[in-house]
ROLUM-398540 format. One record per residue (C-alpha): residue in one letter; z, x, y. Coordinates in steps of 0.2 Angstrom, whole numbers, plus 5000, padded with zeros to 4 digits. Last residue first. Example, Ala and Ser with C-alpha at 12.3 -4.5 7.8 and 13.67 -1.06 7.14 Angstrom:
<pts>
s503650684995;a503950624978;
</pts>
This chain:
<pts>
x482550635035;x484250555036;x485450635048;x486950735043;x488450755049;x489750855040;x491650885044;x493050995036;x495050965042;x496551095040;x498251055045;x499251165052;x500951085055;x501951175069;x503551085072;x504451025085;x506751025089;x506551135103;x507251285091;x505751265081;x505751185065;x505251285049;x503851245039;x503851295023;x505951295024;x505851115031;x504651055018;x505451105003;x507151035012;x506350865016;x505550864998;x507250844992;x507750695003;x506150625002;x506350594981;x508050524984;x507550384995;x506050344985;x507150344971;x508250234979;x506750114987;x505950094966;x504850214965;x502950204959;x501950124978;x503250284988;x502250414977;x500450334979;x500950344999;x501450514997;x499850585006;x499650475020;x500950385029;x502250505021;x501250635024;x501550635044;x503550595040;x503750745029;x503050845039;x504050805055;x505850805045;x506750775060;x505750735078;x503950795084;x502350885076;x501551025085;x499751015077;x498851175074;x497151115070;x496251205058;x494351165061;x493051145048;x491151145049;x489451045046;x487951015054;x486450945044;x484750895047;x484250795031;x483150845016;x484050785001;x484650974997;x485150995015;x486250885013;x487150915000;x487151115004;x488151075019;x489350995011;x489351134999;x489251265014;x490851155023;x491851175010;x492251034996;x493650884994;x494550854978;x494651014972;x496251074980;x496950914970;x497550754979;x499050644970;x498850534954;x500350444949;x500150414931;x501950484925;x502950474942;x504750424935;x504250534920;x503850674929;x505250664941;x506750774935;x505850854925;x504750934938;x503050884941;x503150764956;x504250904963;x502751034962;x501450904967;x502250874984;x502651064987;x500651114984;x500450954995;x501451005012;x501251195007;x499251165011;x498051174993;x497651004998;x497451035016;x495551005019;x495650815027;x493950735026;x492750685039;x491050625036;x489650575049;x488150485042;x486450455055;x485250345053;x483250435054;x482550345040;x483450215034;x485050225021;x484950205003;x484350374998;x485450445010;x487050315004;x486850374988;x486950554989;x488550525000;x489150404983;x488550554972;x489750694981;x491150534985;x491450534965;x493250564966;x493750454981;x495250494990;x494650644997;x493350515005;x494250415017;x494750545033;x493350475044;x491950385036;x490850355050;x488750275044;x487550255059;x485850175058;x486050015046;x484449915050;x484149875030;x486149855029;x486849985020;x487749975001;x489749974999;x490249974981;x491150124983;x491750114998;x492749954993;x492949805002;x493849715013;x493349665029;x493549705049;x492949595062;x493949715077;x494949615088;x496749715086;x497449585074;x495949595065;x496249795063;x497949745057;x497449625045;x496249755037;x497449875037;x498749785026;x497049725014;x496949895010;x495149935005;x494549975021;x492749895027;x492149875048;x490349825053;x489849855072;x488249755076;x487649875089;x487249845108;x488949915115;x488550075107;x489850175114;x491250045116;x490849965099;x491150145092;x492850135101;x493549985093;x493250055077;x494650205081;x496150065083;x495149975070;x497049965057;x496250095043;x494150085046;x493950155030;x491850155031;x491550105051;x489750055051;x488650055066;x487149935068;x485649905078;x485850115085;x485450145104;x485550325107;x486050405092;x486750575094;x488250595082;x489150765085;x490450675096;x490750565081;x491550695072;x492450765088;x493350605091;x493850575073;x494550745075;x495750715088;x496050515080;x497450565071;x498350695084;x498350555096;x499250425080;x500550545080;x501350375071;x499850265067;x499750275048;x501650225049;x501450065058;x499750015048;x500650065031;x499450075017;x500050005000;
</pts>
């Protein structure tokens, strides 16, 4: 279960690389945008800004988010990236921060090119922190014997589960398209106890937090908290550093 509230803590330092994702995308006057994993529309309200013109088509899975983006005014629907197939006049594609959660996103992003008209343009955004002390520490505790049991099934991100930019780029260029693609680290200064913690936990630990009962929960965030706090050490003024690494791609169709 996704948590609009908690998604949208630091929610500034969220949408920084959203921002310069779509920043890369140069369609002029496109007939329709689509927002893939749109999370509460606070982001999806902007690409109806830019292109005021376009039909702007909103998915997330998580029926939580979907309400909240419909609170917010944005026509958002679920539905599942998966199975999601472009309009005929479909001329941009954002997926921001959706696809490390999908296994077989390399064949889906195939897809969508074959599917898509030519000229569209498809932005991706993934997060690339997987091999980052914040999930390296994650999986350890999730292994250990006094939670692998508790958490047998529970699936959490791999360092495989997202590629490099060159792969990306590779993709792409491989089906023809114009490509750009790169990462950035950005060194975000994270506010208030247990900062880490509380950034992953609207994000990475949500599958954690869907298999314990709230004591468990409780118990299992208490002992991250001091893995987390020695990997990333608060400053005397009370923040904390929290690099987090995030790779891009945009590609147009040829």
């Amino acid at each position: 279960m996704w948590d609009p509230a908690k998604y949208l803590d630091y929610g500034d330092l969220r949408a920084r690389p959203f921002f310069e994702l779509v920043a890369r995308v140069e369609a002029e006057a496109p007939r329709r945008v689509v927002d893939l994993g749109c999370g509460p529309g606070n982001l999806t309200a902007t690409l109806a800004r830019r292109w005021p013109a376009a039909v702007v088509e909103a998915i997330d899975s998580s029926p939580e988010m979907v309400a909240a983006a419909r609170e917010a005014g944005v026509a958002a629907r679920e539905g599942d990236v998966t199975e999601w197939t472009p309009a005929p006049d479909t001329d941009v594609v954002v997926t921001n921060a959706v696809l490390h959660w999908v296994p077989g996103h390399r064949e889906l992003l195939r897809r969508w090119v074959a599917e898509l008209p030519p000229g569209a343009w498809l932005a991706m955004q993934v997060p690339g922190n997987m091999n980052a002390p914040s999930h390296t520490l994650t999986r350890r505790l999730a292994a250990s014997p006094e939670w692998a049991e508790r958490l047998e099934g529970v699936v959490l991100r791999e360092d495989d589960a997202v590629d490099t930019p060159r792969q990306y780029a590779d993709l792409f260029a491989d089906l023809g398209c114009a490509v750009d693609a790169w990462e950035t680290t950005y060194n975000q200064r994270l506010t208030g106890e247990n900062a880490v913690l509380e950034w992953i936990s609207g994000t990475a630990l949500r599958p954690v937090r869907a298999a314990l009962p709230d004591a468990d929960w409780e118990a299992f965030r208490a002992q991250l908290a001091t893995l987390l706090d020695e990997a990333y050490p608060p400053r005397a003024d009370g923040t904390t550093w929290f690099p987090f690494r995030r790779v891009f791609a945009v590609a147009r169709v040829p």
